[in-house]
N, CA and C of each residue as an Amber inpcrd file, in Angstrom:
protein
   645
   0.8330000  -1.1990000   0.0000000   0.0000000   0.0000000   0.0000000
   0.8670000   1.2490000   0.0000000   1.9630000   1.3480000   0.8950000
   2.4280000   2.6020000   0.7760000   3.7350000   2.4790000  -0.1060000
   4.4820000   1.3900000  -0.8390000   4.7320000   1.8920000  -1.8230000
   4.2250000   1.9860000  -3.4050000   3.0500000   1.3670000  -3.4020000
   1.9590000   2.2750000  -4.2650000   1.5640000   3.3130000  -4.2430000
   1.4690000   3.9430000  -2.9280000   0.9010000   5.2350000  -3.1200000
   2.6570000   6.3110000  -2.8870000   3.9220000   5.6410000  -2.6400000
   5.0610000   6.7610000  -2.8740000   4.9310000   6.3580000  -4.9560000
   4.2540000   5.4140000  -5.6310000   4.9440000   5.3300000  -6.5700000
   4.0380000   6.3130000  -7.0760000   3.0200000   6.5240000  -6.9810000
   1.7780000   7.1520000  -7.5320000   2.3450000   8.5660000  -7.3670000
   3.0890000   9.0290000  -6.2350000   3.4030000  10.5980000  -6.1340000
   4.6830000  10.8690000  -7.0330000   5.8310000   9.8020000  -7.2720000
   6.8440000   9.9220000  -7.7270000   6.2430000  10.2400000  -9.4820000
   5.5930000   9.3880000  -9.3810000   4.7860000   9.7380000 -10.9450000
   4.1680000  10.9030000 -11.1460000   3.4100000  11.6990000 -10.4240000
   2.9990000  12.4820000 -10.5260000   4.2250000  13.7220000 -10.6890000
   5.0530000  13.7630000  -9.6700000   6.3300000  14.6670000  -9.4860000
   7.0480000  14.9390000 -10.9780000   7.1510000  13.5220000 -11.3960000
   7.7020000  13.1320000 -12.9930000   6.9860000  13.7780000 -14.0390000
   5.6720000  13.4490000 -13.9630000   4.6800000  14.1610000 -14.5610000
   4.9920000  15.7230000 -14.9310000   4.9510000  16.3200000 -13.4260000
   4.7040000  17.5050000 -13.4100000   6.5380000  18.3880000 -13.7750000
   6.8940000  17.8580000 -13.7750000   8.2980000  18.1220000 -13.9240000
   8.6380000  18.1650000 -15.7920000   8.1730000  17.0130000 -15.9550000
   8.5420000  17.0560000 -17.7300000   6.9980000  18.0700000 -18.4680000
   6.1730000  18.5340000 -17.8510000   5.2060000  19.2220000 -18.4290000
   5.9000000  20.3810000 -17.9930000   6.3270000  21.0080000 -17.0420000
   7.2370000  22.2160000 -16.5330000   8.3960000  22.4820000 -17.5460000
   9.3580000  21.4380000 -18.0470000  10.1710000  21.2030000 -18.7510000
   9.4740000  22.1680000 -20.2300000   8.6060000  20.9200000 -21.0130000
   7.9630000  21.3500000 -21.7840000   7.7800000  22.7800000 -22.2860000
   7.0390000  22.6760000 -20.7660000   6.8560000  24.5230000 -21.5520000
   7.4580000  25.9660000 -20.6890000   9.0750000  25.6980000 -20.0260000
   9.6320000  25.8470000 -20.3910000  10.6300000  26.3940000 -21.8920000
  10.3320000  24.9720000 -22.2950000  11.2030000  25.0970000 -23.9110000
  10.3300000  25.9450000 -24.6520000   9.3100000  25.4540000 -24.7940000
   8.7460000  26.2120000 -25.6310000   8.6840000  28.2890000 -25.1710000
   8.5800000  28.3910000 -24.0160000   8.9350000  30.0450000 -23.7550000
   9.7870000  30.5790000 -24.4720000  10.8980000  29.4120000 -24.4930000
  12.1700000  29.4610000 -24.9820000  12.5630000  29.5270000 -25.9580000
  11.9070000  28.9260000 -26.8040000  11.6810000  29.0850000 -28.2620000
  11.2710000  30.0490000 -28.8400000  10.2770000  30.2050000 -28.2710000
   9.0790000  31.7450000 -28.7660000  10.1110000  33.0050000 -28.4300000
  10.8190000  32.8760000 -27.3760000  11.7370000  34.2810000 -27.1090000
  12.9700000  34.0570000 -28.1800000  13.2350000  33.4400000 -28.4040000
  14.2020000  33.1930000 -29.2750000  13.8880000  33.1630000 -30.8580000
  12.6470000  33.0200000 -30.9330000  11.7880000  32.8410000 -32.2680000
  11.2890000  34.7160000 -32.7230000  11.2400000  35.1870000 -31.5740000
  10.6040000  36.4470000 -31.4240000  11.7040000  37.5430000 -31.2510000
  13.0610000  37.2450000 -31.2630000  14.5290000  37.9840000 -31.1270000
  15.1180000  37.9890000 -32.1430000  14.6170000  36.8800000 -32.8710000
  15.7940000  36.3550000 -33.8670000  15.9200000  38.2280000 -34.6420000
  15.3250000  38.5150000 -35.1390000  15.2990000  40.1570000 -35.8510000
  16.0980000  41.3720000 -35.5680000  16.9060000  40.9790000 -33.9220000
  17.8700000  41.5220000 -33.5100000  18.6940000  42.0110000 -33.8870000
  19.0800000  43.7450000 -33.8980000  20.1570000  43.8310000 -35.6870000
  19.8790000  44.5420000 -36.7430000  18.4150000  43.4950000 -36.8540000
  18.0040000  43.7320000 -38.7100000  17.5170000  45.1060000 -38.8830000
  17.4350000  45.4900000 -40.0870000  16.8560000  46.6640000 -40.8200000
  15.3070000  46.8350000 -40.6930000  14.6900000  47.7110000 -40.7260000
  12.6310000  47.3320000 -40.9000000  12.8350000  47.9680000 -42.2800000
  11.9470000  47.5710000 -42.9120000  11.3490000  47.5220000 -44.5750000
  10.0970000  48.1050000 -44.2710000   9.7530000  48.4150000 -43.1640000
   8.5000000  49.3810000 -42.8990000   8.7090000  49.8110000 -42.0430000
   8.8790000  51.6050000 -42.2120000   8.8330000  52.4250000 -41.0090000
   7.3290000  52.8410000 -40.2500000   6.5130000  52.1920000 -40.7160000
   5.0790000  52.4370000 -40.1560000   4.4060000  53.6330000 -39.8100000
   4.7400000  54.3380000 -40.8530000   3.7530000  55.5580000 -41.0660000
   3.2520000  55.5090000 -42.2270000   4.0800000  55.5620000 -43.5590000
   4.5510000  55.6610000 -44.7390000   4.8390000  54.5630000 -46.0130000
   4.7340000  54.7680000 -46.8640000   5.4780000  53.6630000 -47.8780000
   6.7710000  53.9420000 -48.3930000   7.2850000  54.7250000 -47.8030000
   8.5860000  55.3900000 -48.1430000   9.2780000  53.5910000 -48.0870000
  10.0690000  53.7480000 -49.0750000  10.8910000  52.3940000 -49.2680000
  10.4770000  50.9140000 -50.1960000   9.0100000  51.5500000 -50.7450000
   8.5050000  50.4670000 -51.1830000   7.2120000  50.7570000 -52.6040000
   6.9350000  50.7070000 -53.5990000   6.3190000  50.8480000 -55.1130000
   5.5810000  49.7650000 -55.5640000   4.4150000  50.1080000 -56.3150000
   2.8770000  49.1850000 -56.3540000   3.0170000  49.1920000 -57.7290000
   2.9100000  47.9390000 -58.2000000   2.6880000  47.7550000 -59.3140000
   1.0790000  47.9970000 -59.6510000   0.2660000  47.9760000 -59.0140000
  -0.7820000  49.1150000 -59.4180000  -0.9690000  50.2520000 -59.7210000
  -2.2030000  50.0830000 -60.6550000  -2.5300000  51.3650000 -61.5480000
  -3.5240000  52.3220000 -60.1770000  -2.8340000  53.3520000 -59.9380000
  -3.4730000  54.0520000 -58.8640000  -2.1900000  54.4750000 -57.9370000
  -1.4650000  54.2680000 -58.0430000   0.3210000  53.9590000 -57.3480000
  -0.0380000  52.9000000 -56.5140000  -0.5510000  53.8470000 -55.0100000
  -0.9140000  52.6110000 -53.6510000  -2.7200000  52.5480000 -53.4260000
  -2.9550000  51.9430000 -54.2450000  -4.5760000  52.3260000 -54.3730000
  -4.8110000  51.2600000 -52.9760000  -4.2630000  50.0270000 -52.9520000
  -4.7130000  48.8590000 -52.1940000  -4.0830000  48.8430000 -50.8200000
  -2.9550000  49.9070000 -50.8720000  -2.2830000  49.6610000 -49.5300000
  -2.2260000  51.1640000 -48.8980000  -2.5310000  51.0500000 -47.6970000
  -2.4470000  52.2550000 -46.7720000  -1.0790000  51.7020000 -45.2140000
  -0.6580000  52.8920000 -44.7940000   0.2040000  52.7500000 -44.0760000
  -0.3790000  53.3550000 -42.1410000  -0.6640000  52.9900000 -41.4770000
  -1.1630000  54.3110000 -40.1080000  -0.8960000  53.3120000 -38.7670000
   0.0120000  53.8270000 -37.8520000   0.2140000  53.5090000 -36.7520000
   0.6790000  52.0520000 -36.7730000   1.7860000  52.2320000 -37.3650000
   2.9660000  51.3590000 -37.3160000   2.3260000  49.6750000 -38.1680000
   0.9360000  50.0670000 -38.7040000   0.6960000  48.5840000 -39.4740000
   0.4890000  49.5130000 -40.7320000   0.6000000  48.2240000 -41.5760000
   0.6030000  48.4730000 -43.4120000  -0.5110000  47.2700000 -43.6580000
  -1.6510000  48.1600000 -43.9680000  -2.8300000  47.6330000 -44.3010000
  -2.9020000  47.5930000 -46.0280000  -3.7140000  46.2140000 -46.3220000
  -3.8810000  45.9170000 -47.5290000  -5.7320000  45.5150000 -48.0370000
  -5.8540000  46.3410000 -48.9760000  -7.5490000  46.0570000 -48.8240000
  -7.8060000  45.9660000 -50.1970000  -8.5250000  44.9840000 -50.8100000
  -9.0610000  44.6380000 -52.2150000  -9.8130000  45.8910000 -52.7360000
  -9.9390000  46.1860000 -53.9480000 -10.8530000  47.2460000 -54.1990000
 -12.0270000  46.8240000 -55.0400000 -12.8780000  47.3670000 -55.6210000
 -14.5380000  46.8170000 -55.9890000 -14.3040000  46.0120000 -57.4690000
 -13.5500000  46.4060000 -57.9850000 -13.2060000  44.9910000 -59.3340000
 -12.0360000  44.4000000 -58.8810000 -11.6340000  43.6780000 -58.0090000
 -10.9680000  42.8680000 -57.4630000  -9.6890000  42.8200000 -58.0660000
  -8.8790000  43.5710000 -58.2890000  -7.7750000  43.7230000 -58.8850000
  -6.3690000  42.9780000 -58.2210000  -5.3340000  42.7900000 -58.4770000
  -4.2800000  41.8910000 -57.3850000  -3.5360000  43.3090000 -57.8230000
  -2.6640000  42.6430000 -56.8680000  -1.6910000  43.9680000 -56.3590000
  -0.2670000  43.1610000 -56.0390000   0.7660000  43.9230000 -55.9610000
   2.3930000  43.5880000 -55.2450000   2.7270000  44.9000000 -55.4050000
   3.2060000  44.9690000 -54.0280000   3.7520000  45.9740000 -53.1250000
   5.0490000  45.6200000 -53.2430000   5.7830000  46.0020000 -53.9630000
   7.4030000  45.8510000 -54.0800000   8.3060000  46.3840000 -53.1760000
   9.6250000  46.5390000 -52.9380000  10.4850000  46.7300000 -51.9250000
  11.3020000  47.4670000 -53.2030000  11.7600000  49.0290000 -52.9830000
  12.4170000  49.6270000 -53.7330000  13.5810000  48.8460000 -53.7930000
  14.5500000  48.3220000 -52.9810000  15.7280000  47.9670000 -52.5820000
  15.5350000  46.0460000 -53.1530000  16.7770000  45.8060000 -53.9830000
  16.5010000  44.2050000 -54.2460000  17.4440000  43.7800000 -53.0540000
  17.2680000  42.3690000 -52.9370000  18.2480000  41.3670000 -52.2410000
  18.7350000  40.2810000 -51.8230000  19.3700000  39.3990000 -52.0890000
  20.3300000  38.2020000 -52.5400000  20.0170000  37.2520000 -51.2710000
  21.0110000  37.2380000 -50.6990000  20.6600000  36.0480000 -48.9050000
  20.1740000  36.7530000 -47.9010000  19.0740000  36.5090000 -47.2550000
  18.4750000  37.3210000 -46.4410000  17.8210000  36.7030000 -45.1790000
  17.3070000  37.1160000 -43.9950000  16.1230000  36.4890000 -43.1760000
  15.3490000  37.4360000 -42.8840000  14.4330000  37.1260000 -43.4520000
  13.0030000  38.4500000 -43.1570000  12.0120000  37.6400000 -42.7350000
  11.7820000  38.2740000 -41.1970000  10.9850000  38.0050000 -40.8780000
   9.3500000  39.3610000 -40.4470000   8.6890000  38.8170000 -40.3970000
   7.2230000  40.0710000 -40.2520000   5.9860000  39.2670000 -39.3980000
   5.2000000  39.8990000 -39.0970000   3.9450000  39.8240000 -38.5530000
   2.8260000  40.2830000 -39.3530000   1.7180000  39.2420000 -39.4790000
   0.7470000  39.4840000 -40.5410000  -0.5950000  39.0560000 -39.5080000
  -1.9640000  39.9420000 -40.1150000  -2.8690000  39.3870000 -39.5630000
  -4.3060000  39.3340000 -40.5300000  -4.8870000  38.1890000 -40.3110000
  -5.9500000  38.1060000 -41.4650000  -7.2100000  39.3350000 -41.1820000
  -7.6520000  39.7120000 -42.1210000  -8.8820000  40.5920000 -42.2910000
  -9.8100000  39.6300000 -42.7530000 -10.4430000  40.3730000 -43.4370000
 -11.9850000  39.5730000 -43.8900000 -11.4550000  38.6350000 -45.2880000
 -12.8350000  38.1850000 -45.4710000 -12.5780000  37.9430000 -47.0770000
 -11.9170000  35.8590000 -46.7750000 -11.3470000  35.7080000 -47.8790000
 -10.9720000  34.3740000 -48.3640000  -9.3270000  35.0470000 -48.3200000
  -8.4220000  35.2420000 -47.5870000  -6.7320000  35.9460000 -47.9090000
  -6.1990000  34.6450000 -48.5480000  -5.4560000  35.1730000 -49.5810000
  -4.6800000  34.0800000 -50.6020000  -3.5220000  35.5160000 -50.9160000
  -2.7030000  35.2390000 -49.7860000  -1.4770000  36.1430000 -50.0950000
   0.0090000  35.5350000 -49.7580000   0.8540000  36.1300000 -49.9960000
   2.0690000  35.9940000 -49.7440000   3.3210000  36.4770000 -50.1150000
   4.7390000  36.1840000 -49.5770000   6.0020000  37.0840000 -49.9730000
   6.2580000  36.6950000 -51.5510000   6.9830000  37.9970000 -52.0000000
   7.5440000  37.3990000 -53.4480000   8.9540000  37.1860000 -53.4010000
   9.4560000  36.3170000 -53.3520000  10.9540000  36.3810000 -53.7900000
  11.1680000  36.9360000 -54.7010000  11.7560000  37.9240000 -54.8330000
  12.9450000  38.4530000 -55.9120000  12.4690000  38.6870000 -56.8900000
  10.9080000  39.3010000 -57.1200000  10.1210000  39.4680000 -58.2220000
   9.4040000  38.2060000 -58.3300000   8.2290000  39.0000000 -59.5660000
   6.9950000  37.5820000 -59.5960000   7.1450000  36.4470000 -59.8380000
   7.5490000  35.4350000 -58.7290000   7.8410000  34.3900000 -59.1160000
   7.9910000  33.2700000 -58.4570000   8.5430000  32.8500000 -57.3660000
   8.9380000  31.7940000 -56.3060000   8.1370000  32.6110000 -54.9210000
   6.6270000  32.3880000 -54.5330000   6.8590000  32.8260000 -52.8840000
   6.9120000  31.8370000 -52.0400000   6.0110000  32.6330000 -51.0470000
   5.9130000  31.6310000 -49.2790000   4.6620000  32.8800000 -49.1350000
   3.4440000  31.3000000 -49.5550000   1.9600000  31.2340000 -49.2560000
   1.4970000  31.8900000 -48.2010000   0.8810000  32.7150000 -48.0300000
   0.3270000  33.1930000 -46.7160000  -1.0320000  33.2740000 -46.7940000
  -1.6900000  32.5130000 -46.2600000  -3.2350000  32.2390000 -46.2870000
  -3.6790000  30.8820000 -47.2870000  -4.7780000  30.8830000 -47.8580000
  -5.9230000  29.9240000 -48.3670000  -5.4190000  29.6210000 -50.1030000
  -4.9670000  28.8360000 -50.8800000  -4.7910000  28.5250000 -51.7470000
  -5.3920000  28.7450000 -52.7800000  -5.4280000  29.2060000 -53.3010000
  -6.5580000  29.4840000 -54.5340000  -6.8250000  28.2170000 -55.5500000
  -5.8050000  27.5380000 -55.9760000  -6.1390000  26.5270000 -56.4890000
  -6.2950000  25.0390000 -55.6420000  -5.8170000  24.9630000 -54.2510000
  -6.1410000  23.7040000 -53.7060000  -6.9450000  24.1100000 -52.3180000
  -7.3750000  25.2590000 -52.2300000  -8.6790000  26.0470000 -51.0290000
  -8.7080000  25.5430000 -49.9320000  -7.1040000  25.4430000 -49.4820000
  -6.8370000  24.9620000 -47.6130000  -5.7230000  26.0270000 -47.6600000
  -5.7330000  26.1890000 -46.4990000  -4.4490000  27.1500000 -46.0210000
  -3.0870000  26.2920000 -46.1110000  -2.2170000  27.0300000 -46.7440000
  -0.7940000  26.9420000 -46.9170000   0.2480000  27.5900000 -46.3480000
  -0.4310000  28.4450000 -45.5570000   1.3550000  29.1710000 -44.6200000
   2.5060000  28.7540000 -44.8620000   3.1570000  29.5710000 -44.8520000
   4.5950000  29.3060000 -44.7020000   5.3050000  28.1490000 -45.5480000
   4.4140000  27.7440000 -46.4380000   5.1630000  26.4630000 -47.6560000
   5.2600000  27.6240000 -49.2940000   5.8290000  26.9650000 -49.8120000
   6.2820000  27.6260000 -50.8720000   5.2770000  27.6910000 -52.3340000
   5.2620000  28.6060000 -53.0660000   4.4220000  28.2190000 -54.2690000
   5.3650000  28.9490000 -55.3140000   5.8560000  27.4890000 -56.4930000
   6.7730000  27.4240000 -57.1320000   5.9590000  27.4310000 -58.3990000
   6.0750000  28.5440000 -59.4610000   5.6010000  28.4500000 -60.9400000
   5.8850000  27.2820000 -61.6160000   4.3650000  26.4060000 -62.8830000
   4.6770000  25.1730000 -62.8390000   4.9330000  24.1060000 -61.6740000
   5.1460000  24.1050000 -60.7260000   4.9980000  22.9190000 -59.6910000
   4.0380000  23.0810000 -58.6080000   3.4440000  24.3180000 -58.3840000
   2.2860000  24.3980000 -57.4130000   3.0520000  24.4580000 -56.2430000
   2.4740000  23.7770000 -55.2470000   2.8690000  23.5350000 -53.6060000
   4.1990000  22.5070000 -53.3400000   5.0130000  22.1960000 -53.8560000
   5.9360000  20.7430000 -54.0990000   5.9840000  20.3590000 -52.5040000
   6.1190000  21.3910000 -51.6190000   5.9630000  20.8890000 -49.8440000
   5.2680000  21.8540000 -49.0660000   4.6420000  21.2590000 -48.1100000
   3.9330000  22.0420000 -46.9250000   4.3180000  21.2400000 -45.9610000
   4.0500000  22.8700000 -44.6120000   4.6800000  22.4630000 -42.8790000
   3.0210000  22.4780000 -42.5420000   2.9640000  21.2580000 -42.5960000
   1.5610000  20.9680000 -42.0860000   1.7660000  21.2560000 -40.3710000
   2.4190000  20.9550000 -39.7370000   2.8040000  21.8040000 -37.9480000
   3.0740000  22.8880000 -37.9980000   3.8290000  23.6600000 -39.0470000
   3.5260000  25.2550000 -38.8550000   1.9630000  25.8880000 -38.9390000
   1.5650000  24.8820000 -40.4030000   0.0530000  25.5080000 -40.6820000
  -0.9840000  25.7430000 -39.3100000  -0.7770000  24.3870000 -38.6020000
  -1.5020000  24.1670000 -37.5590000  -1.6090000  25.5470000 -36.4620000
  -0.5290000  26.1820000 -36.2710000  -0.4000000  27.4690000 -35.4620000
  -0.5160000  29.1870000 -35.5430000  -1.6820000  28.9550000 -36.7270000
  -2.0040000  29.9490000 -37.6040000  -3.0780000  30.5430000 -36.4880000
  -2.9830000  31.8570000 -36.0460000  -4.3630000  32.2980000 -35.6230000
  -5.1740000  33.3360000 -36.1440000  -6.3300000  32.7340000 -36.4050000
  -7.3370000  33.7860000 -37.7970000  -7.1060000  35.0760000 -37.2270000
  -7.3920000  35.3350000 -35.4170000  -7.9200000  36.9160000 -34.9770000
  -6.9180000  37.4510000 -34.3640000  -6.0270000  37.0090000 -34.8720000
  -4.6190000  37.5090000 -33.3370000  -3.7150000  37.8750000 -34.9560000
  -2.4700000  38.2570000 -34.5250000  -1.0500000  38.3700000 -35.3210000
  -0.2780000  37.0710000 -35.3800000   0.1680000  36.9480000 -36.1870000
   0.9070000  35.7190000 -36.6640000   2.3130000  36.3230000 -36.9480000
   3.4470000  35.0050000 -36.5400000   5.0210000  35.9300000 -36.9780000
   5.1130000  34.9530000 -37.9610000   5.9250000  35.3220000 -39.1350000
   6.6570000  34.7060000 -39.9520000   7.6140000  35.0090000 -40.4180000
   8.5080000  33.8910000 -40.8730000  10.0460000  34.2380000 -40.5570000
  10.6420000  33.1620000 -41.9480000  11.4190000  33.7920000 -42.7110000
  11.5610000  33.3160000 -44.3880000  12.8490000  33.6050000 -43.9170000
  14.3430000  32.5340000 -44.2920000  15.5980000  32.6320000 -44.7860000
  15.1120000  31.7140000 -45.9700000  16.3210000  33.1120000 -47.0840000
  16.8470000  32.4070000 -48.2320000  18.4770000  32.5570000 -48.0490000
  18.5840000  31.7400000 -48.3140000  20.2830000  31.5290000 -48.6850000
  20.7890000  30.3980000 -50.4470000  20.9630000  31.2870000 -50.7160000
  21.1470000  30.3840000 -52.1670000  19.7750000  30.0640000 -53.1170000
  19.5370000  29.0920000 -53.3550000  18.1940000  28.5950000 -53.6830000
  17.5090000  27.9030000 -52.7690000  18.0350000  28.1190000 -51.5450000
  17.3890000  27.1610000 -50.8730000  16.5720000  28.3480000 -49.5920000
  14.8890000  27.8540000 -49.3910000  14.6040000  28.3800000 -48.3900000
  13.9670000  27.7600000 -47.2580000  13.6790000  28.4000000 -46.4870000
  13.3070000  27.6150000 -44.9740000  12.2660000  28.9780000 -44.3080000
  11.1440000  28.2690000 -43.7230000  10.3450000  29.0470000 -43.2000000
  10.1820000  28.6110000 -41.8790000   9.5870000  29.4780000 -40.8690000
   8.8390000  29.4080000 -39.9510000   7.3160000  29.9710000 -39.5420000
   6.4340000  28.9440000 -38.7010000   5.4640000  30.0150000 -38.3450000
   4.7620000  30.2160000 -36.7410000   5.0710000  30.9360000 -36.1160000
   4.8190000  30.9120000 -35.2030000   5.8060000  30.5260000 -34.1300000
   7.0270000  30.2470000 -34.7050000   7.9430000  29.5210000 -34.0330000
   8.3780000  28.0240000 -34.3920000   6.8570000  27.5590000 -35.5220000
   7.1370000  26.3570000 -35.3330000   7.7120000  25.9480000 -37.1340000
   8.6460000  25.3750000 -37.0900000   9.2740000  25.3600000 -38.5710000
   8.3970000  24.9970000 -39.3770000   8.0570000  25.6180000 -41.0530000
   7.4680000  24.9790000 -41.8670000   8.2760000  24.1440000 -42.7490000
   9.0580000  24.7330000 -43.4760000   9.7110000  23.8450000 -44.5780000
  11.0560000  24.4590000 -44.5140000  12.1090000  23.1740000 -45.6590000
  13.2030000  23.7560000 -46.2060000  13.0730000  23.3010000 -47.4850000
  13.1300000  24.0860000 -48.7190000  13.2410000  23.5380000 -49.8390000
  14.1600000  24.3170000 -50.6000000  14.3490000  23.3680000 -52.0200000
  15.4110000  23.5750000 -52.8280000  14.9510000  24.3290000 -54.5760000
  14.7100000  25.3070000 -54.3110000  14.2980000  25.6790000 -55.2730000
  14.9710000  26.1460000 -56.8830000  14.9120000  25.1790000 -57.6070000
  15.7540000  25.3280000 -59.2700000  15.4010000  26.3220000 -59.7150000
  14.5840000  26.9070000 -59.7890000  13.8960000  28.4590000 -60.4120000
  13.9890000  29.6950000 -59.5900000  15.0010000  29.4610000 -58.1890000
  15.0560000  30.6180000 -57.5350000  15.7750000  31.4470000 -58.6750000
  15.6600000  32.7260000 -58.0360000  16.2950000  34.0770000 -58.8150000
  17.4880000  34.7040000 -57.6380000  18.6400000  34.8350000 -58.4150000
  19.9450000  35.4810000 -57.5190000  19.4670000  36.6370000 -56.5920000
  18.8480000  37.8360000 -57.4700000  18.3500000  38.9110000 -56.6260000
  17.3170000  39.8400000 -57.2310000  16.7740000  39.7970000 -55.9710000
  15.7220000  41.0860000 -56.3320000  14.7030000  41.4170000 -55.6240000
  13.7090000  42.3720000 -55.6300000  12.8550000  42.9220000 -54.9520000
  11.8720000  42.0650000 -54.0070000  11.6540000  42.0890000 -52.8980000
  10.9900000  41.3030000 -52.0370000   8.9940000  41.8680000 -52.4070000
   8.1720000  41.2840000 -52.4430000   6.7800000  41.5960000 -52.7710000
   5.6490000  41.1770000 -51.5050000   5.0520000  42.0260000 -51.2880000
   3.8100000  41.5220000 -50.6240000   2.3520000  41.6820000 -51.8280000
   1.7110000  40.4400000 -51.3760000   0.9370000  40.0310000 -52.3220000
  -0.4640000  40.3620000 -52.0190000  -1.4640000  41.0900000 -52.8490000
  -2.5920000  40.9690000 -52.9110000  -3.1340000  40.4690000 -54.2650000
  -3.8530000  39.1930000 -53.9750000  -4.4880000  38.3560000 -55.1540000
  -5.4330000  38.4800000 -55.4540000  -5.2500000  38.7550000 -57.2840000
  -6.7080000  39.1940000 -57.5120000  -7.4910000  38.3760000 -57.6850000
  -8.9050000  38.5480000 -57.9370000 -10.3770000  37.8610000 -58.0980000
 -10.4960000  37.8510000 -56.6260000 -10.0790000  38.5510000 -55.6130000
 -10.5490000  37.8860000 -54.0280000 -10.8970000  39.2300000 -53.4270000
 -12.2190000  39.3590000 -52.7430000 -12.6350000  40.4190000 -51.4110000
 -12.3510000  40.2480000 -50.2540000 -10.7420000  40.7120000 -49.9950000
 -10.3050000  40.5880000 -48.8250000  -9.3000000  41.6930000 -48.1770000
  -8.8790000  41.3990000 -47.1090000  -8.0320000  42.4640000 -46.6600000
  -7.2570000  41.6610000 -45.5710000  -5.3370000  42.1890000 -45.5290000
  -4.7750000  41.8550000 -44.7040000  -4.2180000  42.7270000 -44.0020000
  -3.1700000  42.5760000 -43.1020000  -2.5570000  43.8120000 -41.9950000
  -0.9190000  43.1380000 -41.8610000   0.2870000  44.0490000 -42.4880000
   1.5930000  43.3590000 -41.6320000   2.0020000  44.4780000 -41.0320000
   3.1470000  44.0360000 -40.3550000   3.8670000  44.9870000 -39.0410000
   4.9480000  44.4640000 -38.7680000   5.9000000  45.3460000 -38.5890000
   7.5920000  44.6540000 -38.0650000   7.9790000  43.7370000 -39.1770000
   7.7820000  44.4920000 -40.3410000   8.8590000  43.6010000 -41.5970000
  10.0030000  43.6040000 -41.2470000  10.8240000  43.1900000 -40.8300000
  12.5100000  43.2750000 -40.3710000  13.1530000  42.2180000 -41.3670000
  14.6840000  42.9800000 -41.6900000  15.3130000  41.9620000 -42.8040000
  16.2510000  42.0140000 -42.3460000  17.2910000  40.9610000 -42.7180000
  18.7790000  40.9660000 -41.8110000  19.3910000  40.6430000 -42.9450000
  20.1110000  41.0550000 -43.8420000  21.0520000  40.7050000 -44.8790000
  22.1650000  39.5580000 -44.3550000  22.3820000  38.6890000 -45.0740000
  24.0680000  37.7520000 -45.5780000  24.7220000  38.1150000 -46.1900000
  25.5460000  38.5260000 -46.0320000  26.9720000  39.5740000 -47.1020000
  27.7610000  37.8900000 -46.8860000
């Protein structure tokens, strides 16, 4: 009897010790997930678009800038949009904070001009959310972080965090890794894009674009 009931407490102690552990790490992660930007440059000074050019007809018809977020809003013939980065660039880690608005959002970063991103929101051609996995011209989705996707929150801010180095990129979301892939069609250098897709009535919000160059 009583060393059943010391084994029952030792278990419990164990218990409570590796769930302490747990999350622990994970604090640990998130502060470390949430630092990594330490350093870097912002690509949005959050007043302004100073630093950045719309390939829309209207200049910034779709994007407004006020109190440190850069809002993005569809207009009444549903037009798509990319918000370009005056400045191009080669190996990088940019990471930002995005948050969904209304609508169906099917957005995401551009690498280096129109061409290779990292999905942010609902797929347009396969209509599940894709975070943080890649969408490669001609190959569609080739991988998704189905555990990053999982830590997406519709009403709150979301961080996401993109290194490229070479052709190869790697995402995070939320802290929690999505992918690394190897991309043959990356481009050496060039302008970073935020995406508004057309045919869709929606609107998004980012904040704290931070980029850290690889020389």
């Amino acid at each position: 009897m009583t060393d059943g009931l010391f084994s029952r407490i030792a278990g419990k102690r164990k218990a409570n010790s590796s769930a302490a552990y747990a999350c622990s790490m994970r604090y640990f992660l998130y502060l470390l997930f949430t630092f990594t930007a330490f350093g870097s440059d912002s690509l949005f000074n959050g007043k302004d678009l100073t630093g950045w050019k719309s390939d829309a007809k209207g200049d910034f018809a779709y994007w407004t800038a006020k109190d440190g977020v850069l809002h993005c809003q569809s207009g009444p013939k549903k037009k798509g949009s990319v918000l370009w980065t005056t400045k191009e660039f080669q190996d990088f880690t940019l990471t930002l904070e995005y948050k969904l608005g209304h609508g169906t959002i099917d957005s995401g970063v551009m690498l280096k001009k129109n061409h290779d991103q990292i999905q942010i929101g609902i797929s347009g051609s396969l209509k599940r959310d894709l975070t943080a996995s890649p969408y490669i011209p001609g190959k569609g989705y080739p991988v998704e972080g189905k555990e990053a996707i999982a830590t997406v929150k519709p009403e709150d801010w979301n961080i996401l965090k993109i290194v490229v180095k070479g052709s190869t990129y790697n995402t995070w979301l939320n802290g929690v890794k999505g992918v690394t892939y190897d991309s043959k069609t990356a481009i050496e250098k060039g302008p970073l894009g935020l995406q508004l897709h057309g045919g869709r009535d929606m609107s998004i919000s980012f904040r704290k674009i931070e980029i850290i160059e690889q020389k």
